[in-house]
C-alpha positions in Angstrom: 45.6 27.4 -50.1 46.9 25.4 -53.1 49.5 25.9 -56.2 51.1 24.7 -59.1 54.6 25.8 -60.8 54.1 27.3 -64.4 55.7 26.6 -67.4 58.2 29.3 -66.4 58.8 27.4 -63.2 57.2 30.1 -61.2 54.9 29.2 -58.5 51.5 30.2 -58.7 49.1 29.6 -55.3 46.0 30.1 -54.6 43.9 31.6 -52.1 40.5 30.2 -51.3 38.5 31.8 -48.3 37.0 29.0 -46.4 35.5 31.0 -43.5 32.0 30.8 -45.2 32.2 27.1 -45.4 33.6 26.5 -42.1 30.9 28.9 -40.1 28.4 26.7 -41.8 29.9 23.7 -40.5 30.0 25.3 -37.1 26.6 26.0 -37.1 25.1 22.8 -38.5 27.4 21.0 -35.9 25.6 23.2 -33.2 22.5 22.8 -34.6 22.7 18.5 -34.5 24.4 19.1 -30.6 21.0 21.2 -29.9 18.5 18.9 -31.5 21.0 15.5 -29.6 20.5 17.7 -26.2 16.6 18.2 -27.0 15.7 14.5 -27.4 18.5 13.0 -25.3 18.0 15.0 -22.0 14.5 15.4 -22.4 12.5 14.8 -18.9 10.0 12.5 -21.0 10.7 9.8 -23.2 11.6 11.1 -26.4 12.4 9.2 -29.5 12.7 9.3 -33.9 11.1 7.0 -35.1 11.3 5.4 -39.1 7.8 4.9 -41.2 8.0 1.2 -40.5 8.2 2.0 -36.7 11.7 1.0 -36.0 13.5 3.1 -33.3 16.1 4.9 -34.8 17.1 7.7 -31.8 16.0 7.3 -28.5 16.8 8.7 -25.0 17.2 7.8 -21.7 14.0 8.9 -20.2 12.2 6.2 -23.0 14.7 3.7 -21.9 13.6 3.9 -18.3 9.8 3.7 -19.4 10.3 0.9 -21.2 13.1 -0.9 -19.6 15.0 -1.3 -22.4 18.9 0.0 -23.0 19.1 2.1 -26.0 20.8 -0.7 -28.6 18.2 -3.3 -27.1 15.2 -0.2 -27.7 16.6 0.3 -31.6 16.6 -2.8 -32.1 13.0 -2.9 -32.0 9.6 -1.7 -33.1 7.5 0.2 -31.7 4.6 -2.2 -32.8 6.9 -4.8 -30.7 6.3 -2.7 -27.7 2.7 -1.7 -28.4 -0.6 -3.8 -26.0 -2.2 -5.8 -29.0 -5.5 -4.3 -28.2 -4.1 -0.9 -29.0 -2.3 -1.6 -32.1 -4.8 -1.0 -34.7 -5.9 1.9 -33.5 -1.9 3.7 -33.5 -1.3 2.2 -36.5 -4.1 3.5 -38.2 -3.0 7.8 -36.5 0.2 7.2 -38.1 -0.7 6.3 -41.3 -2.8 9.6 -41.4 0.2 11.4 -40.0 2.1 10.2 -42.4 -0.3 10.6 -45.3 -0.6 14.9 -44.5 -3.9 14.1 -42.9 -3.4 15.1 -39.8 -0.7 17.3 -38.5 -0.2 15.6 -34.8 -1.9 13.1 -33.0 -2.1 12.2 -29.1 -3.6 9.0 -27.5 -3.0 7.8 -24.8 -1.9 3.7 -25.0 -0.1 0.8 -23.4 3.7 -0.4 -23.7 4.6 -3.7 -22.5 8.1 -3.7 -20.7 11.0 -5.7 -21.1 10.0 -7.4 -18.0 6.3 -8.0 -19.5 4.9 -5.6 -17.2 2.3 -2.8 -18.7 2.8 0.7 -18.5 0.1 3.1 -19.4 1.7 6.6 -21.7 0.7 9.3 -23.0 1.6 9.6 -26.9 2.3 12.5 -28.9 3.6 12.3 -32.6 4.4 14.4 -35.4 6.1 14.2 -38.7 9.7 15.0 -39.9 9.7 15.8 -43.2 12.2 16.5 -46.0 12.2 19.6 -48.1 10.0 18.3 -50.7 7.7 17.2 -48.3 8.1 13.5 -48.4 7.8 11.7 -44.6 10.9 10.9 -43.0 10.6 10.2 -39.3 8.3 10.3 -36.4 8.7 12.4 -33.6 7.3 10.9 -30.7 7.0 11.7 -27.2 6.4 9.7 -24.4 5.3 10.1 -20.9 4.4 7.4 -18.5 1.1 8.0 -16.7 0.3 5.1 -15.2 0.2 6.3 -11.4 -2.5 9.1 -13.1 -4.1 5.8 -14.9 -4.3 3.9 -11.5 -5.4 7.1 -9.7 -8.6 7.6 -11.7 -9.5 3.9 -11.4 -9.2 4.4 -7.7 -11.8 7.2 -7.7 -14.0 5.7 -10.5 -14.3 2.5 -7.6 -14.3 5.0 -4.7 -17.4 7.1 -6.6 -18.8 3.6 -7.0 -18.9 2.8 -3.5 -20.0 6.6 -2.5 -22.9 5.9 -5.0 -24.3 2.3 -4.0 -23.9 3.6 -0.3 -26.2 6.7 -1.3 -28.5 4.4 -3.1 -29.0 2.3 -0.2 -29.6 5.3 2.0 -31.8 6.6 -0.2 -30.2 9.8 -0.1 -29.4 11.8 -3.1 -26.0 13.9 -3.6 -25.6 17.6 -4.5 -22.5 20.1 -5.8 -23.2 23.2 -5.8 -21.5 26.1 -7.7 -22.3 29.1 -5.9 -21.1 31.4 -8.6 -22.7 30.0 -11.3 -25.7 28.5 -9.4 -25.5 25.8 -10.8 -24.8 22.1 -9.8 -24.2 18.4 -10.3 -26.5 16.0 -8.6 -26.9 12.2 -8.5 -30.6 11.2 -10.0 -31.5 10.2 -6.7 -31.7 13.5 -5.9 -33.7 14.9 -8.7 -36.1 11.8 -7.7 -36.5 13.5 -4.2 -38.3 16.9 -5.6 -40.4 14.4 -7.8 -38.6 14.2 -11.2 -38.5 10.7 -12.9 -35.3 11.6 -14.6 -32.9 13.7 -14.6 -33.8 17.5 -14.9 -31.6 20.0 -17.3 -30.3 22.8 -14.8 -31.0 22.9 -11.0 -29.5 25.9 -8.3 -30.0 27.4 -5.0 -32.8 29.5 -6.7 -34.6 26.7 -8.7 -33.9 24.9 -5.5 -35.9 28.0 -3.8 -39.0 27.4 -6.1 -39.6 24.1 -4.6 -39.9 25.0 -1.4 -43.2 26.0 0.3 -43.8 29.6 0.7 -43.7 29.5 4.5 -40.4 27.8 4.7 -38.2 29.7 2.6 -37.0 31.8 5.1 -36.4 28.8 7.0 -34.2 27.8 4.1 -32.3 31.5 3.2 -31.4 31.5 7.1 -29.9 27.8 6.6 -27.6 28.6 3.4 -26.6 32.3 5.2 -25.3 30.3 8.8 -23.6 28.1 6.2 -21.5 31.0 4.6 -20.5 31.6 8.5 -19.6 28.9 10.1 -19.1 26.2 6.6 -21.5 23.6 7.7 -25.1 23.1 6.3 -27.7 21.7 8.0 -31.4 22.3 7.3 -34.8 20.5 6.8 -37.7 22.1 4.7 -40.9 20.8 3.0 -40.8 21.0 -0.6 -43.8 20.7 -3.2 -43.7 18.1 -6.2 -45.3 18.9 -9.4 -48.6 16.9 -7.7 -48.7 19.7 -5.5 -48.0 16.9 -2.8 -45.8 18.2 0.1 -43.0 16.4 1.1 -39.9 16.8 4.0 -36.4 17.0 3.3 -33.3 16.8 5.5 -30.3 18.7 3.5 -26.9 18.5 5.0 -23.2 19.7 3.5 -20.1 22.2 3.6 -19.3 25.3 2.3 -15.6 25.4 0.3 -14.0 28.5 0.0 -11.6 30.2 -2.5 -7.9 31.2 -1.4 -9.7 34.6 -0.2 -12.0 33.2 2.0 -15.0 33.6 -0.2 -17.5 31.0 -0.2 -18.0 29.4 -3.9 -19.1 25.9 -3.6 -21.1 23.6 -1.6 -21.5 19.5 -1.4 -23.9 17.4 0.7 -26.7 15.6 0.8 -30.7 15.3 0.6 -33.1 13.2 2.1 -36.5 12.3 1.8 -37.5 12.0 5.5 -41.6 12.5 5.2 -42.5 9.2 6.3 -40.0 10.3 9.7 -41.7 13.1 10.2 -45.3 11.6 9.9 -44.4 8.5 11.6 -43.1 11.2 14.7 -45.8 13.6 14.4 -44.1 16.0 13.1 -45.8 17.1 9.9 -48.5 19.6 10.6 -50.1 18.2 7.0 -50.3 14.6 5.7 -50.2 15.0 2.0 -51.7 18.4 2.3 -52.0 20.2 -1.0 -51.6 23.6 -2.0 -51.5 25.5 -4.8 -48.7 26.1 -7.3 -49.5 29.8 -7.1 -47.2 30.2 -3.8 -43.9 29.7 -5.8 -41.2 32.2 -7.0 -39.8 32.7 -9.6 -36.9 30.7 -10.6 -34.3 33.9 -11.5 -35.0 34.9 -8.0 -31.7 34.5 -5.7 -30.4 33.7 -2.3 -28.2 36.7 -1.1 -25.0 34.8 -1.3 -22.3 36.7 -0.3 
């Protein structure tokens, strides 16, 4: 309310309704406490971020990445922070972020800590923009992912080791999706049924094709004990394109689906011809027969 006297020396006052202005204040204060709450007890690292990569806002979960407080973080740049060797390649995301080129970006990077430690994060940024559409700030998230990081280095070594053991085995590897029939398999294995390289799509029935005629029951009977009792165990002669006839010993487990159904196999193969010949245990020394004896490839196993 304000007044004024008149010339009369009457008062005059006035009236103004401020219940308008002061629900929009209470919402714009509630709508800064919900956007301070959103970055600042974030479970990632959360931060705003200016076009010349100076952190303006940041929260705690950033700070404990990083190992910086939050006036030593601000006080910074995020190219400050950045590995060298990934610099170029942020710098260049941003400035299509910031351009309208892209609407988002994620990559995954390294910080160096206060301590000068590396940590491997996950990145994901986005734009703040004002109403005219000029850039403003980055929004970035954070999120440290270094055990993940350290975790597939472990099994990229351990599939090393599986692999250079295989190879000095000789013995090729084999996963199996039974639902699919299809699988993965190491080229050693595609070596043992007398490919040079690689070939496109292989299954239990392409498998099937390869085997002679009068051991594929042999084979059917190996893959249904398997679906009982989860352990595969089976040798078979196969024929190569040469129509030469060769033994394999095929071991592996069955892996089964919450309800018990059977829906994938692993193992191994191995060429064990010379055993057999060398034991007398090949009927046929590089007997050959004709291709005529083979099915079909879209003929199946009963899987269950």
């Amino acid at each position: 309310m304000s007044s004024n006297i008149l010339p009369d020396g009457r008062w005059q006052a006035f009236v103004r309704d401020v219940s308008e202005r002061k629900r929009v204040e209470q919402a714009l204060h509630e709508s800064e406490e919900r956007f301070r709450l959103t970055i600042d007890e974030a479970p990632i690292g959360m931060a705003l971020v200016a076009l010349d990569g100076r952190f303006v806002r940041v929260n705690r979960a950033l700070c404990e990445i990083i190992g910086y407080t939050s006036a030593e973080l601000t006080a910074l740049t995020s190219q400050a922070i950045t590995h060298p060797d990934d610099l170029d390649a942020n710098l260049a995301l941003a400035g299509q972020l910031a351009r309208g080129e892209i609407p988002r970006f994620q990559l995954d990077r390294r910080y160096i800590r206060k301590d000068g430690t590396i940590v491997d994060i996950q990145l994901n940024a986005s734009i703040l923009r004002t109403r005219e559409g000029a850039p403003l700030y980055y929004i970035v998230q954070v999120e440290d992912i270094t055990e993940r990081k350290r975790a597939e280095a472990a099994l990229k070594d351990s599939e090393r080791r599986l692999t250079l053991a295989l190879d000095s085995a000789q013995m090729g590897m084999w996963d199996l999706d039974l639902l699919t029939d299809t699988s993965v398999r190491s080229l050693r294995h595609d070596q043992i049924f007398g490919y040079s390289a690689a070939v496109p799509t292989w299954g239990a029935a392409v498998f099937m094709t390869h085997v002679v005629p009068e051991d594929r029951e042999v084979a059917k009977r190996a893959f249904e004990k398997a679906f009982v009792s989860d352990n595969f165990d089976m040798e078979c002669r196969i024929l190569w394109a040469d129509e030469s006839i060769h033994w394999i010993s095929a071991k592996g487990r069955v892996y089964r689906n919450p309800k018990g159904d059977p829906v994938r196999m692993m193992g191994t193969v191995l060429d064990v011809t010379e055993h057999k010949h060398a034991t007398g245990g090949a009927a046929e020394k590089r007997t050959r027969v004709s291709g005529a004896g083979r099915v079909h490839a879209t003929d199946r196993l009963g899987h269950r």
